[in-house]
Structures are given as C-alpha cells and as structure tokens.
N, C-alpha and C positions, 0 to 999 in steps of 0.2 A: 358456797359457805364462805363466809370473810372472817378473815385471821385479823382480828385484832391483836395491838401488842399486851392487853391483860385476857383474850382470852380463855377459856379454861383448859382447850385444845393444846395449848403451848407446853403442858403441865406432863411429862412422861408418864406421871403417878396415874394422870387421869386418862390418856390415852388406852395404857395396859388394864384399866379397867373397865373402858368403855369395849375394849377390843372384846375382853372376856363376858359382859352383858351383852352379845352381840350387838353392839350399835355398829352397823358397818360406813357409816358417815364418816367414823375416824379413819377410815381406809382412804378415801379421798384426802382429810385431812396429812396424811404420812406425805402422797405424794406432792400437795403445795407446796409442804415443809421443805423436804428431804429429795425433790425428784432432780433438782436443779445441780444439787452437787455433785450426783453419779454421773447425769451428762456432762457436765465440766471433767471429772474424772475418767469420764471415756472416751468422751473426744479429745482431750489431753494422751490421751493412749493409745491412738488408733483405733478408733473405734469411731461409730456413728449414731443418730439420735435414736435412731435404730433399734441399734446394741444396745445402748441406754436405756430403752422403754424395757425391753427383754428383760435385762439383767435386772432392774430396780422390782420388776413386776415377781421376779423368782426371789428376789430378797424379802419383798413383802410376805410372799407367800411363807415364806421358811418364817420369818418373826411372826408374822398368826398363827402360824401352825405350832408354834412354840410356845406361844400364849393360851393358845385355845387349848392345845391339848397337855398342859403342863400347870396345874395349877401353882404348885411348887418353885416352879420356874422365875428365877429371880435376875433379873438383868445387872451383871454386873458393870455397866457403862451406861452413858446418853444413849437413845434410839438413834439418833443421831447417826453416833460412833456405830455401833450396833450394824444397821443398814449400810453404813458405808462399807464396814469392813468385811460381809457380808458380799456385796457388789463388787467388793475391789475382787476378793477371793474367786469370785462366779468369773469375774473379766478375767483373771488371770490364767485361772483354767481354760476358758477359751481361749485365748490367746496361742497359750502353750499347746493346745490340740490341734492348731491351725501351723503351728510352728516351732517347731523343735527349740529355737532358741527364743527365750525372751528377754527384751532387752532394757534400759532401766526404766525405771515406769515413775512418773511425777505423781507425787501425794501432792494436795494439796485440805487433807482433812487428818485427823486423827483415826487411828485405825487399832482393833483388839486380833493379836492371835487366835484363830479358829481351829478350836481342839478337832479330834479326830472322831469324836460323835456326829459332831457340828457337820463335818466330812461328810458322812454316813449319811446324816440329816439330810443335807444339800442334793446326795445324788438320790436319793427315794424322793425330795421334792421337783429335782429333774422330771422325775420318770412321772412323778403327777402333775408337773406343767404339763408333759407331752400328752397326759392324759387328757388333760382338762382342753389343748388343741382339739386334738381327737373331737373330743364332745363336743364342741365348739361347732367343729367341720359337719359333724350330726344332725345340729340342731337344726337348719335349714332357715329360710328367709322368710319373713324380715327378721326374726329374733336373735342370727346371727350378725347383721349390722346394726343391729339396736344394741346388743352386749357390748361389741366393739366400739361404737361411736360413743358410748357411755362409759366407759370403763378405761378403753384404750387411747382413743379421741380426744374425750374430757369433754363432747359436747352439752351443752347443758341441756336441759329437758326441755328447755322453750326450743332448743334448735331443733332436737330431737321431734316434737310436733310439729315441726313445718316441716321438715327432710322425710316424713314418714305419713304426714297428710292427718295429724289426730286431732279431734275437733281443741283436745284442749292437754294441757300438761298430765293433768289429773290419771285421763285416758292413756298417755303417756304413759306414766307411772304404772299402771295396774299391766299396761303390756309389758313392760318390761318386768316388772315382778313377775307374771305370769312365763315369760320366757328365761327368767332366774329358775324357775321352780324344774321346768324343762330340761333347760340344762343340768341341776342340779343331779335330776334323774339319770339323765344320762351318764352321766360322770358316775356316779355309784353301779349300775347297770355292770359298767365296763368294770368294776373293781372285783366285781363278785365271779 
C-alpha cells in the first residue's frame, strides 16, 4: 500500500475508524508509519531489531485492543505518541526484568504517561501475545510461515506465491485467509 503525503491513512481520525470497521490494511498502515521510530528507539537502548519487531507488534496489539474493544475510547494524543509511549513502557519493563538497574535511556520522540489501567492492560495483552505464540506454534505448516512471512516479514503476497509455489496471488490470499481463520480458532480455543 503507498503512503502518499495527502493520503487518507495519514489522518489519525481515519485510522481509529477504519481500525473499528475492521479494515485490518490499517494495521499494516501503523507499521510503515510508526514501526521505524520504535527501532531507532530500541536500538538507541540496547535493544535489537528484534526487540523492536516484539515490542511494536504488542503496542499495536494493546491500541486495537483499545479501539476495538472501547468504543468510548478516546485518544488523548497522536497514534504516533500513543505507540511510542506504549513501546518505550513495554522496552522498559523489559529491560528492568533483565536488569535490576536501568540506566538513562535516549528519547528521541515525544511520549504520554501510562496510567495503571494502561498497566493492567499491557500485562493481560502480554499474556495474549503469549497466547496468540502458542496458536501460532499450533497452527502447523505452511500456514504458520505464511502468518509470519506476512505479518512479521512484511513480504508481500507476490513474494509470498513464489516462496510457497501458488499459481497466483489471488490463491495466495484465500490461503492465508483461510489460515487466518485457523489460527483465529485456535487462539479462542485456548481462551475458553
């Protein structure tokens, strides 16, 4: 998808609405935006690209999870700020778990205090990251490198039908939906 500078994508208005009409395209869209300055942010902090996929992928999580299931829900910042402050929070706690002491950490973004719901929030969306690992590990192959080489990867669906032999995108597409659907299951499965 190309980000142009008039976009409609660019528009936070339009984002938290497409997020709440399930368009999940805008999920892609956060990470173009947004995925570049948590790696600067945690590779500036001892961290690696790594860490940066992790923690960006759990801050996403936590902001749809707060869109989708919050209608009321009103962002008092840019997404922007939002996810940053988010990720810095996620890096930090890891950090501090790995290390008794943490030592000064370079901003280079604006960032919001993260109240002690947000807290709360964070660690139940931990525990359904681990979840959604879990399922992941479940799902079995190919639909487990198809999820990851599309979601995690970022490869696009032309590369995706040549790394996985489909006559054509389309085909593509309906497998990975089909192995969306899958997973999906699983993940609930495990909740109940």
């Amino acid at each position: 998808m190309h980000l142009g500078s008039n976009d409609k994508y660019n528009s936070d208005e339009y984002i938290i609405t497409a997020l709440r009409n399930n368009d999940d395209r805008v999920l892609e869209v956060l990470y173009k935006l947004y995925f570049g300055m948590v790696v600067h942010f945690i590779i500036t902090n001892s961290g690696s690209e790594d860490d940066a996929k992790d923690i960006f992928q759990e801050a996403v999580i936590v902001f749809y999870q707060k869109i989708k299931n919050n209608n009321d829900f009103e962002l008092n910042c840019k997404i922007k700020t939002y996810l940053y402050s988010v990720s810095r929070n996620l890096w930090l706690k890891r950090i501090k778990k790995a290390s008794s002491v943490v030592g000064k950490i370079t901003d280079y973004e604006n960032y919001v205090s993260i109240n002690s719901d947000d807290e709360l929030e964070m660690q139940e969306r931990e525990l359904q990251f681990g979840k959604m690992a879990e399922a992941l590990t479940g799902l079995g192959e190919p639909c487990k490198s198809l999820i990851e080489d599309f979601y995690i990867h970022q490869l696009s669906m032309a590369e995706i039908t040549d790394k996985f032999g489909y006559t054509n995108s389309d085909n593509a597409k309906t497998q990975k939906y089909k192995c969306l659907q899958r997973l999906k299951k699983l993940f609930f499965k495990q909740k109940d």
